[in-house]
C-alpha positions as CSV (number, residue, x, y, z in Angstrom):
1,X,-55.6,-81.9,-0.5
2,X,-54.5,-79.4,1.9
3,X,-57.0,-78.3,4.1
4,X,-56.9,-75.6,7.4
5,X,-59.2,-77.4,10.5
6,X,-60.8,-76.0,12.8
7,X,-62.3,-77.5,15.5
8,X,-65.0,-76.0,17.8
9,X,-63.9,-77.3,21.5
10,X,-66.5,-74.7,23.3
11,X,-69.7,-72.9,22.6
12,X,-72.3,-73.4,20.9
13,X,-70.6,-74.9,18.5
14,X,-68.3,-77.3,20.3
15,X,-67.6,-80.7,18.6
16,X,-68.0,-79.5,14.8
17,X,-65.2,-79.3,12.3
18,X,-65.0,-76.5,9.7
19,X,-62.3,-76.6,6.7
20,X,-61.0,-74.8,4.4
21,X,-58.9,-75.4,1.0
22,X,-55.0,-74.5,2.5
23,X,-54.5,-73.1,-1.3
24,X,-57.6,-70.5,-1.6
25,X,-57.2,-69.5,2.0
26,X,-56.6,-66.1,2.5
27,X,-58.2,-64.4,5.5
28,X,-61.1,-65.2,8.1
29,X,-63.2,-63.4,10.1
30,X,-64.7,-65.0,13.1
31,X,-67.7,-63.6,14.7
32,X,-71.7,-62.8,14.6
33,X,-72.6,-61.2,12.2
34,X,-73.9,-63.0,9.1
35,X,-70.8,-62.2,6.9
36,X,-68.0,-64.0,9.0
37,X,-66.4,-66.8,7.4
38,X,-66.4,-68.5,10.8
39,X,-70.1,-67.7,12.3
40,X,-71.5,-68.1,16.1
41,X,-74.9,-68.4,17.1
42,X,-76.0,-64.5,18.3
43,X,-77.6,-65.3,21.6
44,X,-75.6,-68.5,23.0
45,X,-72.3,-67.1,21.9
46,X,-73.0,-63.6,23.3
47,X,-68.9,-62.6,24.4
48,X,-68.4,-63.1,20.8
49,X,-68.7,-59.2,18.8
50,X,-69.9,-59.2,15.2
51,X,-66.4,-59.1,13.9
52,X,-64.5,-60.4,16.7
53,X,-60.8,-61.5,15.4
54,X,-59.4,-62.1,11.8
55,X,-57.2,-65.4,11.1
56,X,-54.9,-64.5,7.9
57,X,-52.7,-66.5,5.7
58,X,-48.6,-65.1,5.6
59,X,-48.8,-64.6,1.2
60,X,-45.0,-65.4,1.5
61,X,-45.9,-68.6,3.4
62,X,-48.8,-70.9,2.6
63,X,-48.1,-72.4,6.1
64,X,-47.8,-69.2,8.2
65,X,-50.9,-67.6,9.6
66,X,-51.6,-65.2,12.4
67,X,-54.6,-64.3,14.0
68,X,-55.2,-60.4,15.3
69,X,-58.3,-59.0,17.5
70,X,-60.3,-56.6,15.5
71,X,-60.6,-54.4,18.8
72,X,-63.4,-56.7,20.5
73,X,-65.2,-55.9,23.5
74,X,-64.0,-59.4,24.9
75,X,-60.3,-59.5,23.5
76,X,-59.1,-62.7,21.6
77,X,-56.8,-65.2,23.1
78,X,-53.8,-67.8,21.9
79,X,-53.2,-70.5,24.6
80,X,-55.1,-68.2,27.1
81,X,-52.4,-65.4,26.0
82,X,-54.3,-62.0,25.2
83,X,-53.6,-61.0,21.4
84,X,-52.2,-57.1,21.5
85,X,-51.6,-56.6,17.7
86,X,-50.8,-59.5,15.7
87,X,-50.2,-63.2,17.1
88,X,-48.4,-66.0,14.8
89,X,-50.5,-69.4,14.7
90,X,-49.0,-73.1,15.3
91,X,-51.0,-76.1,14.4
92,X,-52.2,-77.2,17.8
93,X,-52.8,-73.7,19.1
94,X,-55.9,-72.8,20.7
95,X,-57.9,-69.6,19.5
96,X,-60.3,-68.2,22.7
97,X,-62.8,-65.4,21.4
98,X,-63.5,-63.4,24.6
99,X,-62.5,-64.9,27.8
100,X,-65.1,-67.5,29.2
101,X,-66.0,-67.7,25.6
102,X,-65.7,-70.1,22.6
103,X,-62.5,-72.0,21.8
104,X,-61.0,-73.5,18.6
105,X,-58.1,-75.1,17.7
106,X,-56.2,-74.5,14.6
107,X,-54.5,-77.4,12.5
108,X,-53.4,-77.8,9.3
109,X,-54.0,-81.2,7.3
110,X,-51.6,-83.0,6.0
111,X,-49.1,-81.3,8.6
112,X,-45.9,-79.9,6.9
113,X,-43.0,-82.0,7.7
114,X,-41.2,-78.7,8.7
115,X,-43.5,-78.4,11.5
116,X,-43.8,-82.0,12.6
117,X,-42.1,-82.1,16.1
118,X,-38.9,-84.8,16.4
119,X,-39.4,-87.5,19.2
120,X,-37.9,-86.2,22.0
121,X,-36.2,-88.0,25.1
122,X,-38.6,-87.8,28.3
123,X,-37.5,-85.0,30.0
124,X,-40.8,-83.1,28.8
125,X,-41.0,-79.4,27.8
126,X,-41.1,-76.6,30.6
127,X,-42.2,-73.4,30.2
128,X,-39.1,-72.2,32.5
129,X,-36.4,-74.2,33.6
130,X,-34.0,-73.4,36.2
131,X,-31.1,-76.3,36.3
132,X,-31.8,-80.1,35.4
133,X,-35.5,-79.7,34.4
134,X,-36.3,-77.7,37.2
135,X,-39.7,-75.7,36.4
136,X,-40.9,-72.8,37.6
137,X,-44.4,-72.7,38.9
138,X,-45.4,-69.4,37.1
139,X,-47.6,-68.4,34.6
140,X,-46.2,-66.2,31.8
141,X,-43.4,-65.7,29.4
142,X,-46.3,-65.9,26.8
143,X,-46.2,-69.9,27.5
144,X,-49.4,-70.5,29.2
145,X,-52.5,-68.7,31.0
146,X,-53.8,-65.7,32.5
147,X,-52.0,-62.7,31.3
148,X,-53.3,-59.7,31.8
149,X,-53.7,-56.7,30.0
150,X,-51.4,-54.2,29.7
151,X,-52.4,-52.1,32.5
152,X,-53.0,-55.1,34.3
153,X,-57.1,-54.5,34.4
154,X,-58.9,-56.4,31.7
155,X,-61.5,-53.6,30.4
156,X,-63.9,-54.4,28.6
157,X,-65.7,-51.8,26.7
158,X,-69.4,-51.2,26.4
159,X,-72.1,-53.2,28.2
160,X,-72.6,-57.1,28.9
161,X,-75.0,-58.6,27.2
162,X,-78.3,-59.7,29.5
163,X,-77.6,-63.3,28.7
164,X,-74.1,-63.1,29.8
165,X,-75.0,-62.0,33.2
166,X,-78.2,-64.8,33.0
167,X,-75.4,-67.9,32.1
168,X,-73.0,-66.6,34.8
169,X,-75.7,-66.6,37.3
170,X,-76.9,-69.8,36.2
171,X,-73.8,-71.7,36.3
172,X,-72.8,-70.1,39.5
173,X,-75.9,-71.8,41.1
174,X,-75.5,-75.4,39.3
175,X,-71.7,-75.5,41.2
176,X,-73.5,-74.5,44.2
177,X,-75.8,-76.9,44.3
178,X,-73.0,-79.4,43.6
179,X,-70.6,-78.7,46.1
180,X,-73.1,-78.7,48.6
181,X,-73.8,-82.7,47.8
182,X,-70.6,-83.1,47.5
183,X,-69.7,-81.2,50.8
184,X,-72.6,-83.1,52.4
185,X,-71.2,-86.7,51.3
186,X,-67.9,-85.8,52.5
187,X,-69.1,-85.0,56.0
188,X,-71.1,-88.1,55.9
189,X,-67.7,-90.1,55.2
190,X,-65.9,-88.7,57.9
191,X,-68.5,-89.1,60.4
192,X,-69.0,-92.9,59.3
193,X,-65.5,-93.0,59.5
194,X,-64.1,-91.5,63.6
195,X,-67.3,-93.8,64.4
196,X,-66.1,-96.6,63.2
197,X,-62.9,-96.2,64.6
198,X,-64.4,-95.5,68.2
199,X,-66.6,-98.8,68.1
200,X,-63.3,-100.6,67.1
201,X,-61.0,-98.9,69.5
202,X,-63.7,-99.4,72.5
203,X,-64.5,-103.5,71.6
204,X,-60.9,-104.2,71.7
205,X,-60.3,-103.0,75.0
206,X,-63.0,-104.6,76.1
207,X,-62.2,-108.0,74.9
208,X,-58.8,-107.4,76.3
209,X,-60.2,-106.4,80.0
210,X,-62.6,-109.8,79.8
211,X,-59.6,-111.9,78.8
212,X,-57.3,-110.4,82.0
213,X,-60.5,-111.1,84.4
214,X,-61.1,-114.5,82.8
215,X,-57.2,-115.5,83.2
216,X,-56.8,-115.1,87.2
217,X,-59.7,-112.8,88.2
218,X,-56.7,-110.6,89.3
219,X,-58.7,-107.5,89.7
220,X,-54.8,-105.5,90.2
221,X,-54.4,-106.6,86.9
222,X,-57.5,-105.3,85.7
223,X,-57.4,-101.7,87.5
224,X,-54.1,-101.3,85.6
225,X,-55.4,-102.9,82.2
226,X,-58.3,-100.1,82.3
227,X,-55.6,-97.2,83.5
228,X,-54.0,-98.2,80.3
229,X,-56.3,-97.9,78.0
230,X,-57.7,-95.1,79.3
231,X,-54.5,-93.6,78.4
232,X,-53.7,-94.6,75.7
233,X,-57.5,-93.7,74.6
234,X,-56.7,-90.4,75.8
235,X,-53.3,-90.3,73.5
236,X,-55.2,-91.0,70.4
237,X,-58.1,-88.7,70.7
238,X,-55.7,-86.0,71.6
239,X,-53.8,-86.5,68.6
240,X,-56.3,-86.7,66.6
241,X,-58.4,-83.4,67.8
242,X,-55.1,-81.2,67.0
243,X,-54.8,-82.8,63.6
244,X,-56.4,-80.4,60.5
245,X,-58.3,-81.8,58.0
246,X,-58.1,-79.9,54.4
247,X,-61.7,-78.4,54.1
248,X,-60.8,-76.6,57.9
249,X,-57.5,-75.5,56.8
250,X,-59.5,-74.1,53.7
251,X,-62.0,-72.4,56.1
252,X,-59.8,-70.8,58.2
253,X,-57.3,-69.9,55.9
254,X,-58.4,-69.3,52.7
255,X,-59.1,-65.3,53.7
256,X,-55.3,-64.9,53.6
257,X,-54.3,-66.8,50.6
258,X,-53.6,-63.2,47.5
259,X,-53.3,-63.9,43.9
260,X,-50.5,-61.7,42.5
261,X,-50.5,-60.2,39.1
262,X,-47.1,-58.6,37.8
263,X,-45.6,-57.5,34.8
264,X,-42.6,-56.1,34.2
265,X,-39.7,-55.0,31.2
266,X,-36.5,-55.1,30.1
267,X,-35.5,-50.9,29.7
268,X,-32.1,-49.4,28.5
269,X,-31.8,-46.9,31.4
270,X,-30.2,-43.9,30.0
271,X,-33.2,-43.4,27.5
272,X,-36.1,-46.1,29.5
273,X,-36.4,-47.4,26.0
274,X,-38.0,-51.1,26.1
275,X,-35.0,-53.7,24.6
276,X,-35.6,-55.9,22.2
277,X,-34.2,-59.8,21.6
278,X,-32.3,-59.0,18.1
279,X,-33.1,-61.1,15.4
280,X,-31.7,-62.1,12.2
281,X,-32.3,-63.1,8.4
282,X,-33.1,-66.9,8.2
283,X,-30.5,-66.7,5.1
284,X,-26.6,-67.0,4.6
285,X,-24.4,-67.4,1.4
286,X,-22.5,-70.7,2.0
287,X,-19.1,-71.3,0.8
288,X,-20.7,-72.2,-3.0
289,X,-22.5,-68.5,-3.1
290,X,-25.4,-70.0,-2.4
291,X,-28.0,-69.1,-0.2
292,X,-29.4,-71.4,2.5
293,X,-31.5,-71.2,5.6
294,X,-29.5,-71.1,8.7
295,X,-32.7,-73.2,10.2
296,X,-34.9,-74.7,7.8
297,X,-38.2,-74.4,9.3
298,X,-39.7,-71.7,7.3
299,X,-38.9,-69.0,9.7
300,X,-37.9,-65.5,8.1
301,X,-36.4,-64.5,11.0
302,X,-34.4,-66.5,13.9
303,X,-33.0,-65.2,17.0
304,X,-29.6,-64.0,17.6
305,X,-27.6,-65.2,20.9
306,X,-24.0,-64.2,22.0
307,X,-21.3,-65.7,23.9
308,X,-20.1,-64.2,27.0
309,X,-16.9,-63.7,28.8
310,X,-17.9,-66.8,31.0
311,X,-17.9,-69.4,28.1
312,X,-22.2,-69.3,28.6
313,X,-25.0,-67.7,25.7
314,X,-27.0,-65.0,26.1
315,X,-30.1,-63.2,24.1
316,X,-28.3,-60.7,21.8
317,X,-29.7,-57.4,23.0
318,X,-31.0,-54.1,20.8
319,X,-33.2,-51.2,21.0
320,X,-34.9,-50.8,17.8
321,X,-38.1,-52.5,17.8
322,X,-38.6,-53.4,14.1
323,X,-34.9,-56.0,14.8
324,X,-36.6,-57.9,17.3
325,X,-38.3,-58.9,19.8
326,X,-39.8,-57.4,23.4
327,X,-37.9,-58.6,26.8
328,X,-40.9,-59.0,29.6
329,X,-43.2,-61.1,31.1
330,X,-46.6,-60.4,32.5
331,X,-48.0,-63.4,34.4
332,X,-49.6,-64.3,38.2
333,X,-49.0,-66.5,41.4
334,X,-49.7,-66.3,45.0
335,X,-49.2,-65.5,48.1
336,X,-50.2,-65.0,52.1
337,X,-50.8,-62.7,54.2
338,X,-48.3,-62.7,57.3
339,X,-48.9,-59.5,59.7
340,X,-52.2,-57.7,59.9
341,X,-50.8,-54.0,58.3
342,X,-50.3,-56.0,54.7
343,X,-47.1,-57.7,54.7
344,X,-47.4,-60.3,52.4
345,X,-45.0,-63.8,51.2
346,X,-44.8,-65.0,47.9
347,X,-42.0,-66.0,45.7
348,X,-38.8,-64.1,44.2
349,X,-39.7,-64.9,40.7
350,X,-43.2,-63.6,41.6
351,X,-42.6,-60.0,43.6
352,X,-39.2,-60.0,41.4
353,X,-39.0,-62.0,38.3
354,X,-36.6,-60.3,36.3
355,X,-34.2,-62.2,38.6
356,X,-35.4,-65.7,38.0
357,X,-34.3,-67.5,34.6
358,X,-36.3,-66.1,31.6
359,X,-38.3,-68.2,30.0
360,X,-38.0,-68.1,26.1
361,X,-40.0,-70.1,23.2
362,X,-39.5,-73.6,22.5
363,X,-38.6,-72.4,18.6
364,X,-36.2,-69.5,19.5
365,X,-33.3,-72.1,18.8
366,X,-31.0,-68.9,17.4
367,X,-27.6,-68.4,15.2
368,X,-24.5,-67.0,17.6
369,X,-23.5,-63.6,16.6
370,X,-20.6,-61.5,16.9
371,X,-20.3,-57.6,18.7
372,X,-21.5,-56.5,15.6
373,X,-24.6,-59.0,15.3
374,X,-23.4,-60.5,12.6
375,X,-23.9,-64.5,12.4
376,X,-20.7,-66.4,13.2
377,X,-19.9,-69.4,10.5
378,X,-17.4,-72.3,11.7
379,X,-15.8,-74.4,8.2
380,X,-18.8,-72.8,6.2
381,X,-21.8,-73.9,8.8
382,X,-23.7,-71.3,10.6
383,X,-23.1,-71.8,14.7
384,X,-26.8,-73.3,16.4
385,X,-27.2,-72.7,19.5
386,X,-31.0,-73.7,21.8
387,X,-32.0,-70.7,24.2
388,X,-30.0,-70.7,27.4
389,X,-32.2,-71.8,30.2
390,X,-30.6,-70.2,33.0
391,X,-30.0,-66.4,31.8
392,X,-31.3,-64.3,34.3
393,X,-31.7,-60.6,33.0
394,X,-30.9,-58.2,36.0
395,X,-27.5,-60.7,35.6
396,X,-26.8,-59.7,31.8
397,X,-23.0,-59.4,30.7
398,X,-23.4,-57.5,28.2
399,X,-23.0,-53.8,27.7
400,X,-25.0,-50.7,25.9
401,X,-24.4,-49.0,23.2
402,X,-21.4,-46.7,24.4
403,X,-19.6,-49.9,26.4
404,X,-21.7,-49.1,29.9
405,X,-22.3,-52.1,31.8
406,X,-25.1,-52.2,34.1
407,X,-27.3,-49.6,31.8
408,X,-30.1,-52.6,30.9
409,X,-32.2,-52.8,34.1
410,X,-35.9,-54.2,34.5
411,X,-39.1,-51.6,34.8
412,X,-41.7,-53.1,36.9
413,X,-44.6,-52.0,35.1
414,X,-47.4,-53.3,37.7
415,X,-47.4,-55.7,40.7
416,X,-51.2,-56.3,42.0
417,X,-52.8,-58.3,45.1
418,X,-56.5,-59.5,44.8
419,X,-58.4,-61.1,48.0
420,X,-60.7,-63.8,47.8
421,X,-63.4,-63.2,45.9
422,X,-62.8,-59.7,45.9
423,X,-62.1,-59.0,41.9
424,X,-60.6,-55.3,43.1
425,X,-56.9,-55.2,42.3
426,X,-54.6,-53.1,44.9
427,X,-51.4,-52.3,44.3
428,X,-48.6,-53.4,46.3
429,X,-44.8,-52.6,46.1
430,X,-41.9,-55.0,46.8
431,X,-40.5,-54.7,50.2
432,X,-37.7,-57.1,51.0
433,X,-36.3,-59.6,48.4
434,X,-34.2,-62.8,49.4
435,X,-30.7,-63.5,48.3
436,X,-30.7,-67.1,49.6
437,X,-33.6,-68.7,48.5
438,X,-36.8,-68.2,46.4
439,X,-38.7,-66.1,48.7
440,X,-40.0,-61.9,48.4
441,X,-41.9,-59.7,50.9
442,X,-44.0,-57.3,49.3
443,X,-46.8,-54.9,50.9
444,X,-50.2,-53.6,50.4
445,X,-52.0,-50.7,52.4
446,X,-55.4,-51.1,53.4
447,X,-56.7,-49.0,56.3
448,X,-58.6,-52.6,58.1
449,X,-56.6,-55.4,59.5
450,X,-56.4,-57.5,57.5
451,X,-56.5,-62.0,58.2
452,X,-53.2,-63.7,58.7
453,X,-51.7,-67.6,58.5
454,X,-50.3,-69.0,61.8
455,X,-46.0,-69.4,60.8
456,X,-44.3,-72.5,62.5
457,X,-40.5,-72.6,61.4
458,X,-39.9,-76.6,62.3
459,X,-36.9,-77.0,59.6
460,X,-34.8,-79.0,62.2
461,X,-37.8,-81.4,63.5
462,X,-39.6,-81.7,60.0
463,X,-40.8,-85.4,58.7
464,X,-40.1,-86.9,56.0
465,X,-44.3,-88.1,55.2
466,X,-45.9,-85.8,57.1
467,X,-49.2,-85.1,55.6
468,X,-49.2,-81.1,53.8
469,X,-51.6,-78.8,52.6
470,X,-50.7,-76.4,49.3
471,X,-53.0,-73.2,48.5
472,X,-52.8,-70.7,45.9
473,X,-54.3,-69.9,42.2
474,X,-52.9,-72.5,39.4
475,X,-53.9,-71.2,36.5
476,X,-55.7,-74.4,35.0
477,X,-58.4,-74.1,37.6
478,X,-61.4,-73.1,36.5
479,X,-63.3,-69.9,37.1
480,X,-66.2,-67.1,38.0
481,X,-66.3,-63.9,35.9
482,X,-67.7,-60.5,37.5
483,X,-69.2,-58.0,35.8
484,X,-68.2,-54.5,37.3
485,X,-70.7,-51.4,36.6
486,X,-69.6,-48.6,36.8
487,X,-71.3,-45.3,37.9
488,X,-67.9,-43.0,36.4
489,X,-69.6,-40.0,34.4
490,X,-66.6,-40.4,32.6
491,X,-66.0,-43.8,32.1
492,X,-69.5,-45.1,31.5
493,X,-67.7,-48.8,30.5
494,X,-68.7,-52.1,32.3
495,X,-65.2,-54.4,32.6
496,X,-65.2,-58.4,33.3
497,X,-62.9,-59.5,35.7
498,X,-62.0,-62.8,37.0
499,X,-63.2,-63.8,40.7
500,X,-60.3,-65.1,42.7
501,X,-60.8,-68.4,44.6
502,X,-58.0,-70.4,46.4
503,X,-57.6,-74.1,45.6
504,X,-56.4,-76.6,47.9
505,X,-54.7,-79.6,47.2
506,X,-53.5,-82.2,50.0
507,X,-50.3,-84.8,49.9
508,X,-46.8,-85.8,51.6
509,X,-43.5,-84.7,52.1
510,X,-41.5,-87.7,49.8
511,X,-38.2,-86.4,50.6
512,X,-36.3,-83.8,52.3
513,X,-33.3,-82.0,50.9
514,X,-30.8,-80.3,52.9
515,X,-27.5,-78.6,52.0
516,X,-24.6,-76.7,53.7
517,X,-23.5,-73.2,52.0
518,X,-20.1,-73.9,52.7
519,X,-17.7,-76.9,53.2
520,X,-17.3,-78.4,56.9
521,X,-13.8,-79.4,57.4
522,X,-13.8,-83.1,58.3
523,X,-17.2,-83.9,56.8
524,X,-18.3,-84.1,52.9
525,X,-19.9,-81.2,51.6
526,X,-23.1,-81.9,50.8
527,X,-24.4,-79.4,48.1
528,X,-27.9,-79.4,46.4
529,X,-28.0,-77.4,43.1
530,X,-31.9,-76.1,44.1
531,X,-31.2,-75.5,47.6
532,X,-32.9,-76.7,50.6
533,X,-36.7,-78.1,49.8
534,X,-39.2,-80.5,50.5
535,X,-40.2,-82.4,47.6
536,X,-43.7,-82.9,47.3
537,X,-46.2,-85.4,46.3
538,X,-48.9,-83.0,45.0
539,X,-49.4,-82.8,41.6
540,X,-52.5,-80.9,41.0
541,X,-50.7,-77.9,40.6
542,X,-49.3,-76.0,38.2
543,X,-48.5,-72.5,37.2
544,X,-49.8,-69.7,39.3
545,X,-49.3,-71.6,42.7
546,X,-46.0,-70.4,43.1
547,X,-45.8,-68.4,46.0
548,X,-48.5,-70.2,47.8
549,X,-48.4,-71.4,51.5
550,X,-47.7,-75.0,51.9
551,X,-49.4,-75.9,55.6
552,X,-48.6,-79.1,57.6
553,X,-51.4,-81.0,59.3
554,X,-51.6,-78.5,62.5
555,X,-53.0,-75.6,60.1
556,X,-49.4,-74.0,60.7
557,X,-47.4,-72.8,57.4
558,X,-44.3,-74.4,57.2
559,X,-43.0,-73.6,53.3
560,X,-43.3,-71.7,50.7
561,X,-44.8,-73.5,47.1
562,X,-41.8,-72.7,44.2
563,X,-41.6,-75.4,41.7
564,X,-42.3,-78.0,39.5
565,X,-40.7,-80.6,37.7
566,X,-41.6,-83.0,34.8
567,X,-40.0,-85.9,33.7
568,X,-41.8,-89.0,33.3
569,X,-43.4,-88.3,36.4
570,X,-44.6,-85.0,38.3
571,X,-43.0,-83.8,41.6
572,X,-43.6,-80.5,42.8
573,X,-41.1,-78.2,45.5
574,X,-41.8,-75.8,48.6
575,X,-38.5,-74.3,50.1
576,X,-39.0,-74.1,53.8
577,X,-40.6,-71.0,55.5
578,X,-37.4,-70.1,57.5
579,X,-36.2,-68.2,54.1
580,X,-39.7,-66.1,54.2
581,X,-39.1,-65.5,58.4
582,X,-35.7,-64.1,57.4
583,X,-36.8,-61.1,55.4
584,X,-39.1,-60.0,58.1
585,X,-36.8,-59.1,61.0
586,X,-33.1,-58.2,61.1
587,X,-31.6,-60.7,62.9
588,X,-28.4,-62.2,62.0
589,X,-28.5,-65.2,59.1
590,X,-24.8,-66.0,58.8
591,X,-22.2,-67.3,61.6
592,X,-19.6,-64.5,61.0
């Protein structure tokens, strides 16, 4: 028998399994009050409203669903993706009611075959890919967390709940209390540790002065053995005193370290109208009159690509909103702060995105169409093709309506800096934007000076395993809530927002990767399709630390975090901080 599943991952009612018969499914409605089909507990699952969301059944499709918010307080979520209207379900996706509140995944049992994945060969499944499996470091495309709302503030309406703000408190103390043993053993082990390695150090030299005294009592000999190690002494207690451990680099550091919120859309200019990715009718007549699905995955619709002059695919554009779907992204990184007035470095597909390779769905493999959008067929077959993964949309070749190229441009809709632990968002606007490298200046205004990092640009002298520090916001780490009151006669609404806190994660530079822009006569030309980076050995990243500083083991920032890549192993990328020191003075970059 087919059944829907869902399984309670968080809240009160994590670990418990609820079905339901796939063939008498119609809708549910998840929340408090006593007639949901899906019910929480009132008082432990207090960020869930009475009727919080609705999961319905597709009547045209026993195996499509969708889930819509049914305008909670809290706002519902799919893969930590606010729902704005109506979301469609996969089996596998997660349903959040409220953030910080319960989760449950969706499944359907027996799985359809149509949506049983094929085996695929290791190269994994970015959410962005720029090249040979090179990912982005970004959050967004609708592929993974922490996407705002539309105005980039996540009201909540009405009041929290008195337990809410008890729970919050609660668990805020319990991770207190736990990072203070844990900060206390650490400082223990490092303490055991530089006096271990003093007793050592000091024995050795002893033994080695008593062995020169016991050989020929030559006290010469000795006088220069004990100036030696003296020196040498000196040498390694130097070294080590100008050497950064991660916790100080944290300390110092952390004050500096933004998280960047942006959105932005894809607009016809003559009109500012949002475009839209054009889709088609899953349907054709094939050469028999009959009519077959161009993809037969149960789909109504498919996307629609076209070929352009240069041989590659693009998404087939339109403006009317009912053939298609929205161009955009709303998602977050990081950055730092580099002078005191509020210049700030991040990434170009952070303070820019529109000019970093869009990211599409993994099931927006599309029919090519002609001018007209009309599918193409080749000997009777509809022409498949999977979403280009390096279209970059301020780069489109195609043209508007009346032939005008250059008429579909990108609308920033909002670009926001928060501090540490500071849930206020300020606005900041884009000030200088690199065409060499993966780098952006961008600027906020405060009135007080604000903290900066220390820069160090050592691109000819850097190591390849030198230790390096990476901080930023990756989206998979785990975070406070704050509940804002506000004292607005006219806005009487309490919102939640997240708190930001910078992670730090430690590791080597594995390899460094150099190339020339141009060919030197006499020598090969060494080219690298990402450009110059250092690869990294730090994997406990993820989206939302692009744009972060990368530090070396002086506390000096020496690159800029930008990517990921996934195979069957995890490396991650930082581009070296020369590119960032470029776009903030005027000097000359090029030999002409």
């Amino acid at each position: 028998m087919e059944k829907v599943i869902l399984r309670h991952l968080k809240g009160s009612k994590a670990t418990q399994v609820e079905e339901f018969t796939l063939d008498q499914f119609s809708e549910l409605i998840l929340g408090r009050d006593p007639s949901a089909g899906v019910r929480f507990d009132p008082e432990k699952d207090d960020l869930v409203g009475r009727q919080h969301a609705r999961i319905a059944r597709d009547p045209n499709d026993k195996y499509k669903f969708s889930v819509s918010d049914l305008n909670s307080r809290n706002g519902t979520y799919v893969n930590k993706k606010r729902v704005t209207g109506q979301m469609w379900l996969q089996p596998g996706d997660v349903v959040q009611l409220g953030a910080g509140g319960p989760e449950i995944q969706f499944d359907i049992d027996p799985l359809p075959s149509h949506l049983v994945k094929a085996t695929r060969l290791g190269m994994g499944t970015p959410a962005a890919t720029t090249g040979a499996g090179m990912m982005e470091t970004r959050v967004g495309g609708g592929s993974d967390v922490r996407e705002p709302a539309v105005s980039g503030v996540a009201a909540v309406p009405g009041t929290v709940g008195k337990a809410t703000v008890e729970r919050m408190i609660g668990q805020t103390k319990q991770e207190g209390r736990r990072n203070l043993w844990v900060g206390a053993a650490a400082g223990i082990m490092v303490i055991a540790a530089i006096t271990a390695w003093q007793v050592r150090r000091n024995n050795e030299e002893n033994a080695r002065l008593k062995l020169i005294a016991a050989a020929g009592g030559d006290s010469a000999a000795a006088a220069r053995a004990a100036a030696d190690s003296a020196r040498r002494l000196a040498e390694a207690a130097g070294t080590r005193a100008g050497v950064w451990r991660a916790d100080e680099v944290h300390a110092k550091y952390a004050g500096s370290v933004v998280q960047i919120d942006f959105s932005w859309k894809f607009v016809y200019t003559p009109t500012g109208g949002q475009v839209y990715h054009y889709h088609v009718a899953n349907a054709f007549k094939d050469s028999q009159g009959n009519t077959r699905a161009f993809i037969d995955d149960g789909r109504r619709a498919i996307p629609a690509y076209i070929q352009v002059n240069d041989g590659s695919y693009e998404p087939f554009l339109t403006l009317n909103s009912s053939e298609g779907t929205a161009i955009g992204v709303s998602s977050a990184g990081s950055g730092f702060v580099v002078t005191p007035d509020g210049y700030i470095l991040t990434n170009r597909h952070i303070a820019a995105n529109f000019r970093a390779p869009y990211s599409f769905r993994q099931s927006q493999t599309g029919v090519v169409v002609n001018a007209r959008g009309q599918p193409l067929l080749q000997d009777g077959s509809p022409m498949l093709v999977e979403p280009p993964n390096n279209w970059i949309p301020s780069e489109t070749k195609q043209a508007g309506p009346k032939g005008t190229m250059g008429v579909f441009q990108q609308e920033q809709v909002y670009l926001y800096v928060s501090f540490p632990r500071n849930p206020r968002r300020i606005e900041a606007q884009v000030s200088n934007v690199s065409d060499r490298h993966d780098a952006a200046l961008i600027k906020v205004n405060i009135p007080q000076s604000l903290p900066t990092v220390a820069l160090h640009n050592n691109y000819d002298s850097v190591k390849t395993g030198g230790n390096v520090f990476v901080m930023g916001y990756p989206a998979v780490s785990s975070g406070a809530l704050s509940v804002i009151w506000t004292k607005d006669m006219f806005n009487r609404d309490a919102q939640t927002r997240e708190v930001p806190d910078p992670t730090i994660t430690n590791g080597i530079i594995s390899k460094i990767v150099r190339g020339s822009d141009t060919p030197t006569p006499g020598r090969d030309w060494v080219y690298s399709p990402l450009g110059d980076h250092y690869q990294l050995s730090i994997n406990a990243t993820g989206g939302g630390n692009s744009g972060g500083p990368m530090f070396d083991e002086y506390g000096k920032v020496i690159g800029i975090f930008f990517a990921m890549r996934r195979m069957d192993a995890t490396v991650t990328f930082s581009l070296p901080i020369k590119y960032g020191l470029e776009l903030m003075s005027v000097s000359p970059t090029s030999n002409r």
